[in-house]
C-alpha positions in Angstrom: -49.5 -96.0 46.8 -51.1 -92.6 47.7 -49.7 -89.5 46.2 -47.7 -87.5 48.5 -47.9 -84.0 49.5 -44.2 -83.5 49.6 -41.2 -85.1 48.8 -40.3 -87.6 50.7 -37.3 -87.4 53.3 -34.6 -89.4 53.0 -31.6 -89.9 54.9 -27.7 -90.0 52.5 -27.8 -93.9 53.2 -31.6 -94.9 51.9 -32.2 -95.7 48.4 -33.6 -92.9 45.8 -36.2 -93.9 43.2 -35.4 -92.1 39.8 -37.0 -91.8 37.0 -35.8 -91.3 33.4 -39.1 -90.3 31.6 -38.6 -90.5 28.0 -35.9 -93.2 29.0 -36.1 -95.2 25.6 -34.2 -92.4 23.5 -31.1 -91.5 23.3 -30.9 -88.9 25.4 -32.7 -90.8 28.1 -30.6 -93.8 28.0 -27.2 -91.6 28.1 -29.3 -90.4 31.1 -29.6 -93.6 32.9 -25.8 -94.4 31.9 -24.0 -91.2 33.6 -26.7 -91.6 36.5 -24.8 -95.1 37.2 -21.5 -94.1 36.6 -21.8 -90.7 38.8 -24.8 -91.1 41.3 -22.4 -92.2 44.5 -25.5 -93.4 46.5 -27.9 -96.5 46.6 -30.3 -95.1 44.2 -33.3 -97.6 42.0 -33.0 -95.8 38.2 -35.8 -96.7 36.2 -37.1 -95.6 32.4 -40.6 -94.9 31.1 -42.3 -94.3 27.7 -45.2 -94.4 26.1 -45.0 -98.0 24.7 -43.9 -101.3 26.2 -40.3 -102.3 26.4 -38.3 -105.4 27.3 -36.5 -103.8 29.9 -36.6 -105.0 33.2 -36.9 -101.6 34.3 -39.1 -100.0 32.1 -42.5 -98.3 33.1 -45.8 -97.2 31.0 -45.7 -93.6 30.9 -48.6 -92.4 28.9 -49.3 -88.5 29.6 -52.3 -88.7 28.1 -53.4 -91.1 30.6 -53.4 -88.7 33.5 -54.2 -90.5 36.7 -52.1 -93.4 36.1 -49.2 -91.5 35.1 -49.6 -89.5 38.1 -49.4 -92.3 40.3 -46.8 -94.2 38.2 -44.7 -90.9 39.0 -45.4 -90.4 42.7 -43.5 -93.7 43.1 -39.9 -91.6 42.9 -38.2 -89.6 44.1 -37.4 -87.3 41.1 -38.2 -87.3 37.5 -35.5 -86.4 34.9 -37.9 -85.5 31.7 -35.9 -86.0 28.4 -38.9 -86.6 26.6 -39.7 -84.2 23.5 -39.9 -82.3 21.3 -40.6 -79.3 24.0 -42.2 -77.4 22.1 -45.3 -79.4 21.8 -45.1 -81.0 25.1 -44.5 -77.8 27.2 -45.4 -77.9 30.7 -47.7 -81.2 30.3 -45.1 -83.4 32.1 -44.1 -80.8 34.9 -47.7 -80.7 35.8 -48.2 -84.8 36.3 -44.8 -84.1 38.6 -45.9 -81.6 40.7 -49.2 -83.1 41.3 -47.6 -86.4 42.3 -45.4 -84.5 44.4 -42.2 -85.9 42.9 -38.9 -83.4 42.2 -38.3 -83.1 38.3 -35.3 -81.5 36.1 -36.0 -81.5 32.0 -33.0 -80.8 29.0 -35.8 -78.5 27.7 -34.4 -76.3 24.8 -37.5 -74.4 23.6 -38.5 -70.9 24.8 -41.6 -71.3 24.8 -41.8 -74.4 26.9 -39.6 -72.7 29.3 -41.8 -69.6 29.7 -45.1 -71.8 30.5 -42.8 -73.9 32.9 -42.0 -70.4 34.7 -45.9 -70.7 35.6 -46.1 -74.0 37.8 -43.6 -71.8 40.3 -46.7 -71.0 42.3 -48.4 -74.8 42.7 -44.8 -76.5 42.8 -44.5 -74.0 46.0 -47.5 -75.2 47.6 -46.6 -79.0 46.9 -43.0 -78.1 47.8 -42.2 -79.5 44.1 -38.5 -78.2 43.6 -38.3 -78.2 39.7 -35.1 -77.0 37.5 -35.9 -76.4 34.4 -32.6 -76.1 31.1 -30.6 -79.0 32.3 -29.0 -80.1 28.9 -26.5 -78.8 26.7 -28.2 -75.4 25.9 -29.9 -74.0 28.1 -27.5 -75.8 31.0 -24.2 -75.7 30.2 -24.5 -72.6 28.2 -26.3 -71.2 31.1 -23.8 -72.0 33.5 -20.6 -70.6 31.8 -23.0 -67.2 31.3 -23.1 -67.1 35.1 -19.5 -66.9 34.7 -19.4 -63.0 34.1 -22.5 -62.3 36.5 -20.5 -59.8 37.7 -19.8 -57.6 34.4 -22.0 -55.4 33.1 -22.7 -57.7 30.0 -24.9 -55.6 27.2 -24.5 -58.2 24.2 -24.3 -62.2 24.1 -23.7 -64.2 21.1 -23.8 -68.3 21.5 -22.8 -70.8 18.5 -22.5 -74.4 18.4 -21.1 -76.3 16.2 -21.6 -80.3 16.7 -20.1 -82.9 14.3 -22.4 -85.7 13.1 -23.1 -88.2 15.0 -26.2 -90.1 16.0 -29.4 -88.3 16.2 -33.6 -89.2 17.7 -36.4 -88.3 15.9 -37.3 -86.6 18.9 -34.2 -83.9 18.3 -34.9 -83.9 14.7 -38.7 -83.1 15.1 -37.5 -80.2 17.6 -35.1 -78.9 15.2 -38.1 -79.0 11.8 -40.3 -77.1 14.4 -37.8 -74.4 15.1 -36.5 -74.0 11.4 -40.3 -73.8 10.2 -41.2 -71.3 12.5 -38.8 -69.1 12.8 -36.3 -68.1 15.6 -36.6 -65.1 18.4 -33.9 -62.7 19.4 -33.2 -59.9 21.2 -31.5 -55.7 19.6 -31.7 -52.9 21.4 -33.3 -55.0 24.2 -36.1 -56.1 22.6 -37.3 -59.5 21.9 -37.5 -59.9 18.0 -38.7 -62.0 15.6 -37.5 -63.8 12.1 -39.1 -65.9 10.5 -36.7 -66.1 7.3 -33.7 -68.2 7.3 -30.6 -66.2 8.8 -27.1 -67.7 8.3 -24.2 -66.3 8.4 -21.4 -68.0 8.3 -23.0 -71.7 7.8 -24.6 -70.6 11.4 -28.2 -70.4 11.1 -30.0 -68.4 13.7 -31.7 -71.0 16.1 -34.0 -70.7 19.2 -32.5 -70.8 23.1 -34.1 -70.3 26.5 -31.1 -68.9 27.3 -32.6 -65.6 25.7 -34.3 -65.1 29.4 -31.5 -66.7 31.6 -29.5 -63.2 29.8 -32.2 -61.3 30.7 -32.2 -62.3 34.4 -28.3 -62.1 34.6 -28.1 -58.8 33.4 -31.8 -57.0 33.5 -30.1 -54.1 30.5 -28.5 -56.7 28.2 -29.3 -55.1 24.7 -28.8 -58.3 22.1 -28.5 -62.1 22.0 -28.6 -64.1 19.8 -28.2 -68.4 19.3 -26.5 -69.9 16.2 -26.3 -73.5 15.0 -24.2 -75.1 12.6 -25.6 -78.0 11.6 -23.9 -81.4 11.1 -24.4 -83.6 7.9 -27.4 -80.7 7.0 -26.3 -78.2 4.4 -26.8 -74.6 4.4 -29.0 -74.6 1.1 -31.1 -77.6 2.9 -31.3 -75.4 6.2 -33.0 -73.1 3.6 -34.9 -75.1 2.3 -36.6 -76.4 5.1 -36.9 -73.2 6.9 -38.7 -71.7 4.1 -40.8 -74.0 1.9 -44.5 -74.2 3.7 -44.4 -77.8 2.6 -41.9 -78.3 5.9 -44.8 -76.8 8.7 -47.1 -79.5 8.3 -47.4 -81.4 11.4 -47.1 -84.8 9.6 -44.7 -84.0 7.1 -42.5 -82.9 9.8 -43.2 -86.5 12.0 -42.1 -88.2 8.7 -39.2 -86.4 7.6 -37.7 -85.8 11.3 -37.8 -89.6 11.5 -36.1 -90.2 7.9 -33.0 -87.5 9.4 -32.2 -89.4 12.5 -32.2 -92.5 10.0 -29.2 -91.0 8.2 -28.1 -89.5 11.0 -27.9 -93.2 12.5 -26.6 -94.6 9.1 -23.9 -92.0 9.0 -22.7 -91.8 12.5 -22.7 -96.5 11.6 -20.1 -95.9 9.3 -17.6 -93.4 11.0 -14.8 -94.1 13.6 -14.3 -91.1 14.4 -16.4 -89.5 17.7 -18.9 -86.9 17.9 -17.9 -84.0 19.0 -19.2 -80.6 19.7 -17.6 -76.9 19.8 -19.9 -74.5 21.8 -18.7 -70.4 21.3 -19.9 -67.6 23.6 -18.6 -64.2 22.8 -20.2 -61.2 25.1 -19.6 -57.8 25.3 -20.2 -54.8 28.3 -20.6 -51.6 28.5 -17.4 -50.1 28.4 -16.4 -52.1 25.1 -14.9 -55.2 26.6 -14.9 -58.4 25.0 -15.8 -61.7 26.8 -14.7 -65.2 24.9 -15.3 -68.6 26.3 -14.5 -71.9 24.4 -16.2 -75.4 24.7 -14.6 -78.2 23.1 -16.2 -81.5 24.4 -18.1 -84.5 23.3 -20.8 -84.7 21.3 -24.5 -83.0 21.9 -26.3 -85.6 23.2 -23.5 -86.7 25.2 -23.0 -83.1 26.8 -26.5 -83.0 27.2 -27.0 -85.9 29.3 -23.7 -85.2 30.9 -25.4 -82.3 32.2 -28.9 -83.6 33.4 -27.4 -86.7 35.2 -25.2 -84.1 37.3 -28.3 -81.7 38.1 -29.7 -84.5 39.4 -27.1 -85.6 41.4 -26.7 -82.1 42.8 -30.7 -81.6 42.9 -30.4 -85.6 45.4 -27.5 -84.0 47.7 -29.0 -80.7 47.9 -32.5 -81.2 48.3 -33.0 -79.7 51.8 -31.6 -76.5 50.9 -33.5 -75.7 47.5 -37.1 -74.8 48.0 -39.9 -75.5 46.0 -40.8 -73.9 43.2 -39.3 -73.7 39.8 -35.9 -72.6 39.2 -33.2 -72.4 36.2 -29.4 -72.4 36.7 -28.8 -69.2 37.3 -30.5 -69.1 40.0 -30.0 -72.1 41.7 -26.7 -70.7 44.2 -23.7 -72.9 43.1 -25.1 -75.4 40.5 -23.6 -73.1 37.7 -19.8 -74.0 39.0 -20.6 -77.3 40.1 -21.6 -78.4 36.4 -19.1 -76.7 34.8 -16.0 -78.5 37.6 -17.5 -81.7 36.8 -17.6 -81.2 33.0 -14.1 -80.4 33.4 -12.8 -83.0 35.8 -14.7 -85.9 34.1 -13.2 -84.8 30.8 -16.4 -84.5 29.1 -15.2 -81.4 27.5 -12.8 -78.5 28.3 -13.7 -74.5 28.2 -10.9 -72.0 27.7 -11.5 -68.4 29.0 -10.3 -64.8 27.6 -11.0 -61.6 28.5 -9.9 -58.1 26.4 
């Protein structure tokens, strides 16, 4: 099949070809599960990963092979990219999508991924590629209930989660060694800063989020922001530990060790009843001294996560016409912040309570 210069055209009644890159984790598979339940159209949902896979609907996706994964990916109609970890895959996978001309949305978390995703804006344009980038948990749904107070003059953001254990990739645990080794960017006094010591407070460790330029473009003069994680089943001293021993920034140390966490993880999560859950905190203030509070109280991470990308992409299938090409985040993709958030809600994946002083 030739690779096509645009997306293709479909009317409501034909069937959409989806693809799940990075289908095989957990993320992807929660994916592929809400795309089912939700996607109220004839659609063909399909997985890829690197390595071969007994499932009937599994494809080869090997980036590194360039030509074939291009054409493996000009076969759909849009790409949902939950592979990882972000920060060393960046824009890699956006690229093979807008050259095969194929819509994509990622649950990219890292910053710096986001940034060189920001770049493509231009060549997705010309291929009239429409790409949203921060479709997960945070950036996503974060993102969305910050559009929330897009019309108050917001000066200072602070976001926590807290997620209970529960199951965990090697993937997510890679992603989370990479951030803790290197450090974690925030913004005081409106400028983007840098610490590369551990900073808890609380049992919250200070922690990375795209969402530090979704602010930014909500609210141009927003002086501070900062992310903070508590982490499940990882105590504060070992949060420490591995944020400040050099032993933890070697690449294959981290490989190792992130696959020996989402072993516990797994054994841990095998031996409890009880479900994940996750409690996600944004507290904002404006300029006059007001106080903004919102409160998340849903499932767990991944579940919220892929929660969130499924319904993108069922919003990104309905509303294709209207968004152009190019790359885009939430915020500024005109009602995609209240239609996550209503279906969050209404399918009773989590509920958000609202106060304003």
């Amino acid at each position: 099949m030739g690779l096509r210069e645009r997306p293709r055209k479909l009317n409501a009644a034909q069937q959409r070809s989806i693809l799940v890159i990075g289908g095989t984790g957990i993320t992807g598979r929660k994916v592929e599960r809400y795309l089912g339940q939700y996607l109220q159209q004839p659609a063909r949902i399909d997985v890829s990963s690197r390595h071969a896979s007994k499932l009937a609907n599994h494809r080869i996706l090997n980036p590194e092979d360039r030509a074939a994964s291009v054409a493996t990916i000009s076969d759909y109609d849009l790409a949902i990219i939950c592979a990882g970890p972000f920060e060393k895959l960046g824009a890699s996978i956006h690229e093979l999508c807008v050259e095969a001309g194929t819509n994509c949305l990622d649950v990219n978390d890292s910053i710096d991924a986001a940034r060189v995703i920001a770049e493509l804006h231009e060549s997705a344009m010309a291929k009239n590629v429409r790409v949203i980038t921060g479709c997960g948990l945070n950036p996503g749904i974060s993102t969305a209930m910050l559009c929330r107070w897009r019309e108050y003059n917001i000066v200072d953001v602070v976001e926590r989660l807290r997620s209970e254990a529960g199951e965990a990739g090697a993937t997510a645990m890679h992603s989370l060694l990479l951030t803790l080794a290197n450090g974690h960017r925030y913004l005081a006094h409106g400028a983007e800063l840098h610490s590369s010591q551990p900073d808890i407070e609380a049992g919250a460790a200070g922690y990375e989020s795209p969402d530090i330029d979704g602010a930014r473009r909500i609210w141009p003069g927003v002086q501070g922001f900062q992310y903070r994680v508590q982490f499940a089943g990882l105590p504060e001293n070992s949060v420490r530990t591995l944020s400040s021993r050099k032993i933890y920034k070697r690449p294959l140390v981290q490989v190792g060790l992130s696959k020996l966490l989402a072993k516990l993880a797994r054994t841990r999560a095998s031996k409890t009843t009880v479900p994940s859950a996750s409690v996600f905190e944004i507290v904002a203030r404006d300029s006059g001294g007001g106080t903004y509070r919102q409160l998340l109280r849903g499932a767990g991470s991944y579940e919220l996560t892929a929660f969130a990308a499924a319904q993108c992409a069922v919003w990104m299938l309905r509303n294709e016409r209207e968004l152009q090409g190019g790359v885009h985040s939430i915020d500024r993709v005109e009602g995609l912040d209240d239609y996550l958030l209503t279906q969050l809600q209404q399918c009773a994946l989590a509920t958000i309570e609202e106060t304003r002083k």
